[in-house]
C-alpha positions in Angstrom: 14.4 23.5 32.0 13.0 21.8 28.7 9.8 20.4 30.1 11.3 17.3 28.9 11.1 13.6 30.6 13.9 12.2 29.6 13.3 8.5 28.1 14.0 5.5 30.1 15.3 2.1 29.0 13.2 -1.1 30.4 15.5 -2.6 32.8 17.1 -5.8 32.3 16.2 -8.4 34.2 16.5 -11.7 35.6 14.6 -13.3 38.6 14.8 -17.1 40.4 12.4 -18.6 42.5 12.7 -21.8 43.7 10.8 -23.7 40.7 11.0 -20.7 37.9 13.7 -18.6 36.2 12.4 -15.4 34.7 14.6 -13.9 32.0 14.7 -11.7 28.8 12.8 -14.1 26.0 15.5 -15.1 23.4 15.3 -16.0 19.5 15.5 -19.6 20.6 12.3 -19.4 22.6 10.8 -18.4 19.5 9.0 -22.0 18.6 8.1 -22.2 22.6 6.9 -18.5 23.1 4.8 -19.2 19.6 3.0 -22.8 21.0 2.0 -21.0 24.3 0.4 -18.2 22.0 -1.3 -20.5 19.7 -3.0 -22.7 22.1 -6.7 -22.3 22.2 -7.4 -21.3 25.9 -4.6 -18.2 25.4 -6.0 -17.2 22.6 -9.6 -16.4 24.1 -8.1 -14.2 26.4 -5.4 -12.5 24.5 -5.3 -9.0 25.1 -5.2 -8.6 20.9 -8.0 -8.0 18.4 -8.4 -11.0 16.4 -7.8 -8.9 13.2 -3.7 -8.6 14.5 -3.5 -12.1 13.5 -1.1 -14.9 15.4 1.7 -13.7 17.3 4.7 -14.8 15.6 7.2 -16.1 18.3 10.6 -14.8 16.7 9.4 -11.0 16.4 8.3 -11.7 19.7 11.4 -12.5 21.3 13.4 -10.3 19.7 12.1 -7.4 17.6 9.1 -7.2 19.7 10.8 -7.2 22.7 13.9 -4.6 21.8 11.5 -2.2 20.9 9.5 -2.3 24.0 12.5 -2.7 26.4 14.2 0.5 24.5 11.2 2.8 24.3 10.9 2.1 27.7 7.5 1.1 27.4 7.8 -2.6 28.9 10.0 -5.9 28.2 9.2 -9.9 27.0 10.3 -12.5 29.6 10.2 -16.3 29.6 9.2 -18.3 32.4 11.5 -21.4 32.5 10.9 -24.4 34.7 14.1 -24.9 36.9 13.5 -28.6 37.1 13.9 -29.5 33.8 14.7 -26.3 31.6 11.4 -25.8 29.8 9.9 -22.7 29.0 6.5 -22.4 30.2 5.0 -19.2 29.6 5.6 -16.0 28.8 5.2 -12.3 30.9 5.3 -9.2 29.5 5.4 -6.1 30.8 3.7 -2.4 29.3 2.2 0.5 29.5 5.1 1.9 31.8 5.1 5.3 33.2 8.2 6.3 34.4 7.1 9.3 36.5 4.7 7.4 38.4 7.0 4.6 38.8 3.7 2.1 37.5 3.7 -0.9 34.9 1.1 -3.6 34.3 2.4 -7.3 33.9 0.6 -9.5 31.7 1.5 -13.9 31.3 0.4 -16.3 29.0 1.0 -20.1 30.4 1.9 -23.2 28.5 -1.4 -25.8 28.9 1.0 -27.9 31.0 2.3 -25.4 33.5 -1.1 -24.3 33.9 -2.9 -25.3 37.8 0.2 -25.8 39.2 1.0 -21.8 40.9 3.7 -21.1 38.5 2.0 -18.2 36.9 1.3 -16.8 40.6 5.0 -17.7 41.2 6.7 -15.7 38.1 4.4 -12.6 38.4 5.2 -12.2 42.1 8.5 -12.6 41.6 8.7 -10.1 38.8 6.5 -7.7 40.5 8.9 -7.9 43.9 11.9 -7.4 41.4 10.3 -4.0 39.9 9.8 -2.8 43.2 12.9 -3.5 45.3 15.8 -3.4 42.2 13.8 -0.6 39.9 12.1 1.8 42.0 8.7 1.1 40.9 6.1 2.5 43.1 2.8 0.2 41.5 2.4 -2.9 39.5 -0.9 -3.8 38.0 -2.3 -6.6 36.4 -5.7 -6.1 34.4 -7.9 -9.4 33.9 -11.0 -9.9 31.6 -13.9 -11.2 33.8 -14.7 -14.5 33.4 -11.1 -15.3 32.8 -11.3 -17.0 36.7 -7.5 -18.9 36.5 -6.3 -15.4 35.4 -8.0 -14.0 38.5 -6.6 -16.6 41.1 -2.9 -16.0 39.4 -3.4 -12.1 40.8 -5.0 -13.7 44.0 -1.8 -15.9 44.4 0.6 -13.3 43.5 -1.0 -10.8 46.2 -2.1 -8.2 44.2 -5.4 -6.8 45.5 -8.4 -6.4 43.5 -9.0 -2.5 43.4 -12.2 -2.0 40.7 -13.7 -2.5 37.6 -12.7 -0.4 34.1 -15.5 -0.5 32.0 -15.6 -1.1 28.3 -11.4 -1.1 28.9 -9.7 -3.7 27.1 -10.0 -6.1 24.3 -9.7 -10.2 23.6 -10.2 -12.1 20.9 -13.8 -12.2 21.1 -14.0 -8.4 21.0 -14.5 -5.2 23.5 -14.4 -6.6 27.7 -14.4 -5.0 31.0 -11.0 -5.0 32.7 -10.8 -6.0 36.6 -7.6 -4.2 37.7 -5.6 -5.8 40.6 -2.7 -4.5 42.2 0.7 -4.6 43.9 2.0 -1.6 46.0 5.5 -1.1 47.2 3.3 -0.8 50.6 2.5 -4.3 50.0 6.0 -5.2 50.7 5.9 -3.9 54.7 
């Protein structure tokens, strides 16, 4: 026995709900996917020092994404408005441990899906997916205090609030607190 865990490829995936598609971002979301990261409330709570610059939406639909989804370390997904087609926001998924069966979800809504439970809707949906079609044991989502529509899209998406990691994560601004919330195959009983 090598000692070895033998690396994993991000599944592919593709999730409905009755108002949302969730599916692999593509190089034409790139303009979309670079609009929802540019907008002023997103980027105050992007989990990405300021220093890193603006995402750029091509890489991140498609380098960006490729990489994560064949390390095995996460995927890019668009959220995609059934009703009329339009991508609305953006998930991601990282920090993936395969042994533990645990990823963390984060989102990033357009300013006009944003109120209106789609966020909620997408990160259930994604979460359920992981659990019943990929095994996975935990999902988590991590939310900067103060970033209360961030908290009421775990609320909505049933995740329970489990604690607070100090001194954890990052946002534009600089060094925050992470609340972590989660969602347990248990859950699912």
């Amino acid at each position: 026995m090598s000692g070895h865990v033998a690396l994993r490829r991000f599944p592919t995936l593709t999730v409905s709900t009755p108002r949302v598609h969730v599916r692999p971002l593509q190089a034409a979301d790139a303009d979309a996917v670079a609009k929802i990261f540019a907008d002023k409330q997103t980027q105050r709570w992007l989990p990405f020092p300021q220093e890193y610059g603006p995402i750029e939406g091509l890489a991140w639909c498609t380098e960006m994404a490729k990489e994560r989804r064949d390390s095995g370390t996460g995927d890019h997904y668009g959220v995609v408005r059934r009703e009329d087609d339009q991508l609305v926001g953006s998930l991601w998924t990282k920090r993936t441990d395969w042994v533990a069966r645990v990823t963390e979800i984060a989102y990033a809504m357009a300013p006009e899906a944003r109120g209106f439970g789609v966020a909620a809707e997408a990160a259930d949906a994604l979460a359920i997916a992981l659990i019943l079609e990929h095994g996975f044991q935990r999902i988590e989502l991590r939310v900067a205090p103060g970033n209360t529509a961030s908290r009421r899209v775990a609320e909505k998406a049933g995740f329970t609030y489990e604690g607070l990691l100090r001194n954890a994560g990052h946002v534009h601004s600089g060094r925050v607190d992470l609340e972590v919330w989660s969602f347990v195959a248990a859950d699912l009983r």
